[in-house]
Backbone as XML, in Angstrom:
<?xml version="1.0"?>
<chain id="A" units="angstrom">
  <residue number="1" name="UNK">
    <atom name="N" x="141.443" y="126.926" z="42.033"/>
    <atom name="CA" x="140.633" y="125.745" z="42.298"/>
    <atom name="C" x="140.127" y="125.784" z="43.739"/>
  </residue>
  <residue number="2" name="UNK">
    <atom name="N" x="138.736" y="125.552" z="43.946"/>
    <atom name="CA" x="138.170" y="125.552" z="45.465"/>
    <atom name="C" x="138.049" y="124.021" z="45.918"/>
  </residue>
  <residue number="3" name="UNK">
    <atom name="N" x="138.594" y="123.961" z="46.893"/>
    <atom name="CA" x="138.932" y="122.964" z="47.609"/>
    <atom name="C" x="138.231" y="122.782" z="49.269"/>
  </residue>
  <residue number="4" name="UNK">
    <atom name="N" x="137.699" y="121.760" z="49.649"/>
    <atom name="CA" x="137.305" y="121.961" z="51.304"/>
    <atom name="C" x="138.335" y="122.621" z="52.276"/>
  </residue>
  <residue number="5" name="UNK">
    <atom name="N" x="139.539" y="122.835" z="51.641"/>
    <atom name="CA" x="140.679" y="123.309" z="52.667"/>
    <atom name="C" x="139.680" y="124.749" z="52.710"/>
  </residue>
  <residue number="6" name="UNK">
    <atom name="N" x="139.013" y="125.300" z="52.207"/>
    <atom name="CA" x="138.328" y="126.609" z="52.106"/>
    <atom name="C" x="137.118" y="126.732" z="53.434"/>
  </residue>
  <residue number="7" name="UNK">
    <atom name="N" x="136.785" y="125.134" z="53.669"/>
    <atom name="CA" x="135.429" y="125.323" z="54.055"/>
    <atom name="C" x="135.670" y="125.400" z="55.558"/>
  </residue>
  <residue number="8" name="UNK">
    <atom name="N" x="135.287" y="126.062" z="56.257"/>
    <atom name="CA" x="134.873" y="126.086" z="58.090"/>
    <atom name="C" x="134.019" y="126.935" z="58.810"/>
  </residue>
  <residue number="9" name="UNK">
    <atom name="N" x="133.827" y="125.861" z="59.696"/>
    <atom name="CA" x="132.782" y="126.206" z="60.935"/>
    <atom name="C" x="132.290" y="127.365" z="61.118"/>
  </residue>
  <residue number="10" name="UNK">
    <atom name="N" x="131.213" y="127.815" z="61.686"/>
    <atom name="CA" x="130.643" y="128.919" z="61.242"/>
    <atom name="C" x="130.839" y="129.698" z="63.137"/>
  </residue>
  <residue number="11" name="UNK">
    <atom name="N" x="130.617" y="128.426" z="63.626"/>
    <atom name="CA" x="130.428" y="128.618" z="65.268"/>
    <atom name="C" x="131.641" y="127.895" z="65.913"/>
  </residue>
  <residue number="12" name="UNK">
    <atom name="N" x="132.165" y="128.502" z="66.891"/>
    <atom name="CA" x="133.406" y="128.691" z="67.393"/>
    <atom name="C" x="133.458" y="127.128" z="68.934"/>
  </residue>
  <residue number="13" name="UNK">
    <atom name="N" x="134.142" y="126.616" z="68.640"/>
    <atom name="CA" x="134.146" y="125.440" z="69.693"/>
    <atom name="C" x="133.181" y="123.819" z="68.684"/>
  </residue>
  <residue number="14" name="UNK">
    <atom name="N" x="132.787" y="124.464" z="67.307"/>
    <atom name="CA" x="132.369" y="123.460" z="66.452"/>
    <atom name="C" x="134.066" y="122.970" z="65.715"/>
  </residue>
  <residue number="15" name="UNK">
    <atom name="N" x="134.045" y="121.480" z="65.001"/>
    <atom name="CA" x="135.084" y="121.445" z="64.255"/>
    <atom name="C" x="134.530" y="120.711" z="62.836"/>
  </residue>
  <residue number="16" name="UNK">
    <atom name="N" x="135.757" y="121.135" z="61.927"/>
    <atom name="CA" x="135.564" y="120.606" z="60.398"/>
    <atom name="C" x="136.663" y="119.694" z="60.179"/>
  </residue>
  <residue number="17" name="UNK">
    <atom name="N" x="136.517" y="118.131" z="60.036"/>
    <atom name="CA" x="137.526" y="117.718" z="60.013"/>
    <atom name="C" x="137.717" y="116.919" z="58.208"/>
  </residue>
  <residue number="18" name="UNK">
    <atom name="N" x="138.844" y="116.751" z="58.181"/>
    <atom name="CA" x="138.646" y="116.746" z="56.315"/>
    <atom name="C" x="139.839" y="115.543" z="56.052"/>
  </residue>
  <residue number="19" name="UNK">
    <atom name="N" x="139.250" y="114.773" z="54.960"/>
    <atom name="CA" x="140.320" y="113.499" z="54.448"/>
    <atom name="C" x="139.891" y="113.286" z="52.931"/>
  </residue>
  <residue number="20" name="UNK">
    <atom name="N" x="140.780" y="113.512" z="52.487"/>
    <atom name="CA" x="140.665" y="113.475" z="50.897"/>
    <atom name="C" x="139.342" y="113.660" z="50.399"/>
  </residue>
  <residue number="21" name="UNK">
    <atom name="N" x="138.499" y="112.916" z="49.778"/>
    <atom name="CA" x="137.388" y="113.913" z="49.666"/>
    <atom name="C" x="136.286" y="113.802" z="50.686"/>
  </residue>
  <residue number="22" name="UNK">
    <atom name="N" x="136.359" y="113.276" z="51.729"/>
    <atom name="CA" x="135.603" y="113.217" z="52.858"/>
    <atom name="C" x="135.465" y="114.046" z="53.963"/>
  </residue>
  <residue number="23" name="UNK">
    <atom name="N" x="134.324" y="115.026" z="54.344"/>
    <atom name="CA" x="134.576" y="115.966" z="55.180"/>
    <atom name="C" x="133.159" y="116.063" z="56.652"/>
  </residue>
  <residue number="24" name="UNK">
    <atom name="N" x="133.945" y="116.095" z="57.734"/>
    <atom name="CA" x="133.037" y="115.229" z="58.960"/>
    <atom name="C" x="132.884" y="116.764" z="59.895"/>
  </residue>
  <residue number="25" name="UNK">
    <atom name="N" x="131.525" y="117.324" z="60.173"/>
    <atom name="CA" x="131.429" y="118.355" z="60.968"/>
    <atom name="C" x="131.208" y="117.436" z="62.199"/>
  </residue>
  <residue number="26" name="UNK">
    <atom name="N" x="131.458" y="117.721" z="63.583"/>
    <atom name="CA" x="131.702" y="118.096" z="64.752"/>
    <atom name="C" x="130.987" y="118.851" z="65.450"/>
  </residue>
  <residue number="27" name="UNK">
    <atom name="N" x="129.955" y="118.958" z="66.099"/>
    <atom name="CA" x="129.300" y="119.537" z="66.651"/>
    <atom name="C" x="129.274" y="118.616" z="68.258"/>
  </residue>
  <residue number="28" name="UNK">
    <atom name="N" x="130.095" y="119.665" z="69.508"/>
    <atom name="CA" x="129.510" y="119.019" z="70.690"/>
    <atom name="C" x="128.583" y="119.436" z="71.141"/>
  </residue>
  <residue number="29" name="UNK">
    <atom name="N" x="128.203" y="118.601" z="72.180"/>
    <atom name="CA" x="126.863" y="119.245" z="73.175"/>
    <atom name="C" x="126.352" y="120.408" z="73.577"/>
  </residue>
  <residue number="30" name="UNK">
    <atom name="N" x="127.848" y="121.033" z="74.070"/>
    <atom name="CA" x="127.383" y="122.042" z="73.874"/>
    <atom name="C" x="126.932" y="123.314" z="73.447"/>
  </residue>
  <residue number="31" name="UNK">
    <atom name="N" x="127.206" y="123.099" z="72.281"/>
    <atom name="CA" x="126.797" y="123.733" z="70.959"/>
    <atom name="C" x="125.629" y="123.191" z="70.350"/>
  </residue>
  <residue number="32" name="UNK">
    <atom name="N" x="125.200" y="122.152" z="70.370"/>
    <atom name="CA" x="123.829" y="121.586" z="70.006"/>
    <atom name="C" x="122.772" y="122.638" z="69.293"/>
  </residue>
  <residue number="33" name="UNK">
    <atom name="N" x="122.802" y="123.584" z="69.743"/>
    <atom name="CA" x="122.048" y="124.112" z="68.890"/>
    <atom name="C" x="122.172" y="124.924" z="67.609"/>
  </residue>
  <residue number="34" name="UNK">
    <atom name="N" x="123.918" y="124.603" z="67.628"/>
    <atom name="CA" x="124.057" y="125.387" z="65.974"/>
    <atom name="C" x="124.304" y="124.667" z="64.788"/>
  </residue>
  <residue number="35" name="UNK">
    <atom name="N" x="123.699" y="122.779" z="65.232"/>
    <atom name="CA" x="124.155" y="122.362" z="64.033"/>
    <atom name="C" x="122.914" y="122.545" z="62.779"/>
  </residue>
  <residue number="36" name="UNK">
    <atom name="N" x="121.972" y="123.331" z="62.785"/>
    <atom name="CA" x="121.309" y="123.464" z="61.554"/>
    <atom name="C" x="122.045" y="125.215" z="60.905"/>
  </residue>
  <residue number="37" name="UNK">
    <atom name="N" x="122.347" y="125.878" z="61.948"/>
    <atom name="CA" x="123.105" y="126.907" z="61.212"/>
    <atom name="C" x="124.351" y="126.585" z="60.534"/>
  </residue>
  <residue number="38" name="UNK">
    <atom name="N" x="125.130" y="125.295" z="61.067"/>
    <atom name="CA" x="126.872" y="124.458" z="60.370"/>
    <atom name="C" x="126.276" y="124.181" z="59.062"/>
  </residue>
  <residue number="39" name="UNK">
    <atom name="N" x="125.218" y="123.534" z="58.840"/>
    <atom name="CA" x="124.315" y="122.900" z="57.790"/>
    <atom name="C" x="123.770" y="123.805" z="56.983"/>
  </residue>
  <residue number="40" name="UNK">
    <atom name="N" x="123.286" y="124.641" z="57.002"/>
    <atom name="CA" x="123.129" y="125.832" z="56.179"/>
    <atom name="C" x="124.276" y="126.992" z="56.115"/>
  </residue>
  <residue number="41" name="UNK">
    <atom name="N" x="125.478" y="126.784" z="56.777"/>
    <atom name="CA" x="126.381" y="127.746" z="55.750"/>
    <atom name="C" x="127.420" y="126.686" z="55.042"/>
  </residue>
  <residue number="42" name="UNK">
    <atom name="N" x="127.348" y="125.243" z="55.069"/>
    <atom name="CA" x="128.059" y="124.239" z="54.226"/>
    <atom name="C" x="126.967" y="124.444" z="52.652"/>
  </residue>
  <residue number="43" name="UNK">
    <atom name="N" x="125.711" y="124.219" z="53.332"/>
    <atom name="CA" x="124.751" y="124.457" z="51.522"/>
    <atom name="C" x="125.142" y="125.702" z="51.068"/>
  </residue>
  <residue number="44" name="UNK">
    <atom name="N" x="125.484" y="126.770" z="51.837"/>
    <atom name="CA" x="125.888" y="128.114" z="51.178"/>
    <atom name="C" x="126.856" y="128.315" z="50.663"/>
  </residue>
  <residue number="45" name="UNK">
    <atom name="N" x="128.121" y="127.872" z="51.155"/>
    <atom name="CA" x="129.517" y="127.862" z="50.661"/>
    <atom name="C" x="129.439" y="126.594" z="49.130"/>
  </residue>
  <residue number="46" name="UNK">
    <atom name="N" x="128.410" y="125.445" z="49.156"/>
    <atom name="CA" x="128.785" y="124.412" z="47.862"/>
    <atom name="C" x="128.223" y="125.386" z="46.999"/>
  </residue>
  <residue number="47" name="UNK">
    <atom name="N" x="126.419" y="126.147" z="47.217"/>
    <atom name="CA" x="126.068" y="126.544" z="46.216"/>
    <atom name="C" x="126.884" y="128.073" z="45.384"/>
  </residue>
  <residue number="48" name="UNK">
    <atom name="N" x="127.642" y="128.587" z="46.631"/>
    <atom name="CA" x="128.352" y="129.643" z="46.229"/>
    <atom name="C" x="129.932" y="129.267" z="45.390"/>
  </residue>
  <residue number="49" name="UNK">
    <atom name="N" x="130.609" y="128.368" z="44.986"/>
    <atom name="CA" x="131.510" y="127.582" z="44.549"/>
    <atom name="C" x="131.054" y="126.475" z="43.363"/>
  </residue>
  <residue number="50" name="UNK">
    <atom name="N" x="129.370" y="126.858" z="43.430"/>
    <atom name="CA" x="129.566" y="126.137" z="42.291"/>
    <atom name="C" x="129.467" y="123.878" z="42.154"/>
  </residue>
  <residue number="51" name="UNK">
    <atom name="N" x="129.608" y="124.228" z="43.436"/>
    <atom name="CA" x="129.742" y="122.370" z="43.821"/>
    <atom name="C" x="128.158" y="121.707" z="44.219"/>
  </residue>
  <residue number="52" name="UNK">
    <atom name="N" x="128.427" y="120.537" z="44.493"/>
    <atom name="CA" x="127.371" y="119.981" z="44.844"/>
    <atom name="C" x="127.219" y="119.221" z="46.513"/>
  </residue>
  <residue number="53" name="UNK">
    <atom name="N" x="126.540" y="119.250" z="47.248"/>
    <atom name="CA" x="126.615" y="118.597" z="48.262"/>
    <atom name="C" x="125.596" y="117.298" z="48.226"/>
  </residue>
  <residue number="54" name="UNK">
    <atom name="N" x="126.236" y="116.163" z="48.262"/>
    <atom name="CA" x="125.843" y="114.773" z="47.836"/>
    <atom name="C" x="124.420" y="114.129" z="49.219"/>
  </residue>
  <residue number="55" name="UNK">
    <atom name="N" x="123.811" y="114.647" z="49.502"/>
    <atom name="CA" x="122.873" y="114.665" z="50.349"/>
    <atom name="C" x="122.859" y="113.030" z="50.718"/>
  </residue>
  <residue number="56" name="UNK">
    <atom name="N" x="122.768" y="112.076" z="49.279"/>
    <atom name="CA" x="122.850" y="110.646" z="49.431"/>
    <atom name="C" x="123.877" y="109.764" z="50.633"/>
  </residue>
  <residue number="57" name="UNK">
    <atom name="N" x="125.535" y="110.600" z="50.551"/>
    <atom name="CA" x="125.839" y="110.511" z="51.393"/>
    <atom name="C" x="126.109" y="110.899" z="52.516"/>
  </residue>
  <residue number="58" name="UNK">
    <atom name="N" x="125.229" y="111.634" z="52.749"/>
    <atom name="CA" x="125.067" y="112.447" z="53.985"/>
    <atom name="C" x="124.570" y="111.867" z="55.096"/>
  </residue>
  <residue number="59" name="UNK">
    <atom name="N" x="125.607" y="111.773" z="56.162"/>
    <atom name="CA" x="124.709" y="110.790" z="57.918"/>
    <atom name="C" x="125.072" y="112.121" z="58.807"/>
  </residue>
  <residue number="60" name="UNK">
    <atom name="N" x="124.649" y="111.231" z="59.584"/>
    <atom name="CA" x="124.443" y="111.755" z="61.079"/>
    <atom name="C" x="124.271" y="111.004" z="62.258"/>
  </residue>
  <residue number="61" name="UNK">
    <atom name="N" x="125.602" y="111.287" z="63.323"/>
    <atom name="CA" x="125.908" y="110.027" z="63.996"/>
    <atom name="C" x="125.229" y="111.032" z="65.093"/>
  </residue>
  <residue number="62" name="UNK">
    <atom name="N" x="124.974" y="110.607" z="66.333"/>
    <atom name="CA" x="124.984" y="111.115" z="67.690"/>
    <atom name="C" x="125.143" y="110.330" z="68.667"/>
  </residue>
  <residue number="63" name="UNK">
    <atom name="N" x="125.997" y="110.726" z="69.058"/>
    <atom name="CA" x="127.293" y="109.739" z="70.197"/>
    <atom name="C" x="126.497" y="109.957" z="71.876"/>
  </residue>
  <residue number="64" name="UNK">
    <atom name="N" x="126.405" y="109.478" z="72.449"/>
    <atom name="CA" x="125.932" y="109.620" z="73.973"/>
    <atom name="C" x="126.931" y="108.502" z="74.802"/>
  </residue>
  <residue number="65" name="UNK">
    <atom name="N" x="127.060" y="108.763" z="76.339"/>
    <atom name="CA" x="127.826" y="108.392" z="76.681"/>
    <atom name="C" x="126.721" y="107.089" z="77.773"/>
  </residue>
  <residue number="66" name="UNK">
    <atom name="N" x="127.838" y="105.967" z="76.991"/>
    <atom name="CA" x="126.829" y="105.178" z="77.997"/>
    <atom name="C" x="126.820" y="104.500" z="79.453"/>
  </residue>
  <residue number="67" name="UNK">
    <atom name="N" x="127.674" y="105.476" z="79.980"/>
    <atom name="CA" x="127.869" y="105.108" z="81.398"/>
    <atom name="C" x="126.933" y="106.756" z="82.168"/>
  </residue>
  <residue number="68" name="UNK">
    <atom name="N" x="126.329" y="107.412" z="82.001"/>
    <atom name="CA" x="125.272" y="107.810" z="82.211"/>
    <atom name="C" x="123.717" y="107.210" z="82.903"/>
  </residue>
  <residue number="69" name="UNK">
    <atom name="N" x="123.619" y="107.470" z="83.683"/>
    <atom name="CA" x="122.116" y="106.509" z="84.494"/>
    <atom name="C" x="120.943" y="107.408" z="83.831"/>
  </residue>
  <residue number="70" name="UNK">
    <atom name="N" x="121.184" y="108.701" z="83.118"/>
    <atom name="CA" x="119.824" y="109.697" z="82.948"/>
    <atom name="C" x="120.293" y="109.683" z="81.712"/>
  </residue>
  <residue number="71" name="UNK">
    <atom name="N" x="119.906" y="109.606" z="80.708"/>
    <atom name="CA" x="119.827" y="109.665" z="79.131"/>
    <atom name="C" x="119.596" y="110.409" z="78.543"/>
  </residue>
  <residue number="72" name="UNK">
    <atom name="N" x="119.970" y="111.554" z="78.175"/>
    <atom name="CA" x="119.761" y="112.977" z="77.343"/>
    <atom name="C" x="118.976" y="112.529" z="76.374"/>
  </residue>
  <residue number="73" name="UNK">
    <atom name="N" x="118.044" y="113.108" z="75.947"/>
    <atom name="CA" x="117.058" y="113.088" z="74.769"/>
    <atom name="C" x="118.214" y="113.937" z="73.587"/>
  </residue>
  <residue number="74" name="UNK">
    <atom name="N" x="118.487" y="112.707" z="72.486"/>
    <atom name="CA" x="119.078" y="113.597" z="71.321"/>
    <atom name="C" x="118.512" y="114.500" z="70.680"/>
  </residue>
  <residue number="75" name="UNK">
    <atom name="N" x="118.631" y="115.329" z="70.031"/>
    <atom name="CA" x="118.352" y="117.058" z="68.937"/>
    <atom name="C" x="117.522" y="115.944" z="67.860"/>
  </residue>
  <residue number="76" name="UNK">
    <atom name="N" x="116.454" y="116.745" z="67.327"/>
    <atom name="CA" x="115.635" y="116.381" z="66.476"/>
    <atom name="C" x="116.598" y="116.278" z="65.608"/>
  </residue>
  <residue number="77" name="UNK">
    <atom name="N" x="116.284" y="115.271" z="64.520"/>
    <atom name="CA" x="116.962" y="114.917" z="63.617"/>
    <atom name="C" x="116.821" y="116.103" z="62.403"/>
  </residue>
  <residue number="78" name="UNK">
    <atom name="N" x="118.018" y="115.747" z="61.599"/>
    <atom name="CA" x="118.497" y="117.119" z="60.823"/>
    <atom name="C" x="117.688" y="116.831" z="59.111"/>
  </residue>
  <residue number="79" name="UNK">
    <atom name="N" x="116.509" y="117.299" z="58.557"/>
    <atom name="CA" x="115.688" y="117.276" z="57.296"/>
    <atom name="C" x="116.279" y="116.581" z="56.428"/>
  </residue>
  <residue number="80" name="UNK">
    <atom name="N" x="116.057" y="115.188" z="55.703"/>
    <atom name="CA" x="116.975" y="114.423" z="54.496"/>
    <atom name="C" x="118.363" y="114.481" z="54.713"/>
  </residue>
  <residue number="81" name="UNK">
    <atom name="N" x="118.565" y="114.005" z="56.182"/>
    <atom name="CA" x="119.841" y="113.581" z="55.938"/>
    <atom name="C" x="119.558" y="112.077" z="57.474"/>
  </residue>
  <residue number="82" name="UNK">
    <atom name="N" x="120.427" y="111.066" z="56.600"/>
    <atom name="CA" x="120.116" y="109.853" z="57.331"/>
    <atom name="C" x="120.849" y="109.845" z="59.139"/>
  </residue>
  <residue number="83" name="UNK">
    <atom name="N" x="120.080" y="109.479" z="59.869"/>
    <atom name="CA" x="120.686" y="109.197" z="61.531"/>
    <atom name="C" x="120.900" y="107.837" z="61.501"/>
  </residue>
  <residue number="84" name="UNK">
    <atom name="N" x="122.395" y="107.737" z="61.992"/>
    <atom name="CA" x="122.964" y="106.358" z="61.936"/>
    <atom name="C" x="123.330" y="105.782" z="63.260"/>
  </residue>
  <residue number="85" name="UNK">
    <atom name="N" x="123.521" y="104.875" z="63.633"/>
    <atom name="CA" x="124.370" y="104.781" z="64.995"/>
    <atom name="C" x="125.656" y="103.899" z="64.578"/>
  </residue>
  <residue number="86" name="UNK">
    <atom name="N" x="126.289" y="104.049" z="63.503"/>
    <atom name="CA" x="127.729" y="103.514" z="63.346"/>
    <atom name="C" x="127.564" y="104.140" z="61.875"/>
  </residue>
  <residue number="87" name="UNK">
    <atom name="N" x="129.177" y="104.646" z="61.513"/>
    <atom name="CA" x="129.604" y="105.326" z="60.417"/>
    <atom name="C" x="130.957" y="104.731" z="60.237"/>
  </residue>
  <residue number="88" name="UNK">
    <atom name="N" x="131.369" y="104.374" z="59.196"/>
    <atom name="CA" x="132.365" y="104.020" z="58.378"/>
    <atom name="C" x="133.040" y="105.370" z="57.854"/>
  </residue>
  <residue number="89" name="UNK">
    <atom name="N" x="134.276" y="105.533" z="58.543"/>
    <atom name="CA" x="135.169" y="106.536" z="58.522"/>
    <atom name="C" x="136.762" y="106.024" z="58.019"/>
  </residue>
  <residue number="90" name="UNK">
    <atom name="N" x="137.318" y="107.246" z="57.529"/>
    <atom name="CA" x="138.852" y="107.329" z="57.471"/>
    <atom name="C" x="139.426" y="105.950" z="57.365"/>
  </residue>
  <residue number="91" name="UNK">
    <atom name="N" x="139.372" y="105.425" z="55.789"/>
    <atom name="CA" x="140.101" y="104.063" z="55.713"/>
    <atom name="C" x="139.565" y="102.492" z="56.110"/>
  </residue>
  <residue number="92" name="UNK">
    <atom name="N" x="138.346" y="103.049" z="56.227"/>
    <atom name="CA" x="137.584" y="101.268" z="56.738"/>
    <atom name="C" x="137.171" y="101.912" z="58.232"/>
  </residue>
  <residue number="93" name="UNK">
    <atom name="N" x="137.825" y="102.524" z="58.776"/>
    <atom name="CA" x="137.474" y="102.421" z="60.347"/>
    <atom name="C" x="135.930" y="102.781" z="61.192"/>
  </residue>
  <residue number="94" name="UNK">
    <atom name="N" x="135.573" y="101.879" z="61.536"/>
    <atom name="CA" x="133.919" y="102.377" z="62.254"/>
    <atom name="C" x="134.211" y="102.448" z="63.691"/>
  </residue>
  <residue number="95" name="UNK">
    <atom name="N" x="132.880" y="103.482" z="63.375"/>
    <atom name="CA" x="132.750" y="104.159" z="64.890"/>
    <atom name="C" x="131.359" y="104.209" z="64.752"/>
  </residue>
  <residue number="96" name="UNK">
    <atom name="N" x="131.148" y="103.796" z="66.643"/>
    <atom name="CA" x="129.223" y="103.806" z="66.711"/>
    <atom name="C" x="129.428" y="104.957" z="67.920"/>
  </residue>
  <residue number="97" name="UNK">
    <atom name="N" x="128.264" y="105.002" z="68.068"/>
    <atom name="CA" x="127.342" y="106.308" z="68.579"/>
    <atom name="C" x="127.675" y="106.424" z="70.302"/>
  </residue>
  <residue number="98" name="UNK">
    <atom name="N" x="128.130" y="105.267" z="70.818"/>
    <atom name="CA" x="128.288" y="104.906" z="72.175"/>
    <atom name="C" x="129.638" y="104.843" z="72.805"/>
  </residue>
  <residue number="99" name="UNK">
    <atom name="N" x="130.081" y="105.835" z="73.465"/>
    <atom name="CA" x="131.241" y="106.289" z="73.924"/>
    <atom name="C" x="131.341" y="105.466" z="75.265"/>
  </residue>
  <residue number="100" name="UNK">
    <atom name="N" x="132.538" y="104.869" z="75.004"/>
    <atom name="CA" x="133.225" y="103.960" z="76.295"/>
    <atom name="C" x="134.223" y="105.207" z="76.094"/>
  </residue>
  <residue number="101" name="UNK">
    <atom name="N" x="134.867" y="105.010" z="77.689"/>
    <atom name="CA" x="135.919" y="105.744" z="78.310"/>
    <atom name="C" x="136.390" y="104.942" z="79.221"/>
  </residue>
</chain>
């Protein structure tokens, strides 16, 4: 039986984090530019297994830090998949896009 325990990161300092059937890629800054390659070897590994990847629920958060005075311009957004600024995670718990420290 294939299971997400199978599935990971393609690029090294990216993470795959996984909860029952819920599974959250990780991409930091500075890696930014490999999250359409994370995204095309996740479509490669469902279509190679046979599974489906539910596009419907598919987001995309991008977190910036808001104690910053210069504002990074975020990565073009990623083709049919929704940009959110708060996601409902792990058990009820939300998280938005804006990092206090």
């Amino acid at each position: 039986m294939v299971t997400a325990a199978y599935l990971n990161v393609a690029i090294p300092g990216n993470a795959m984090c996984k909860f029952a059937d819920d599974t959250y890629l990780i991409v930091p800054e500075c890696n930014e530019y490999s999250h359409m390659s994370e995204m095309e070897g996740i479509e490669v590994w469902v279509q190679t297994n046979h599974l489906a990847l539910n596009r419907n629920k598919t987001r995309e958060i991008v977190f910036r830090d808001s104690r910053r005075k210069h504002l990074v311009s975020p990565p073009p957004p990623t083709a049919d998949i929704e940009r959110v600024t708060t996601l409902k995670i792990l058990l009820g718990v939300t998280i938005t896009n804006t990092v206090y420290i």
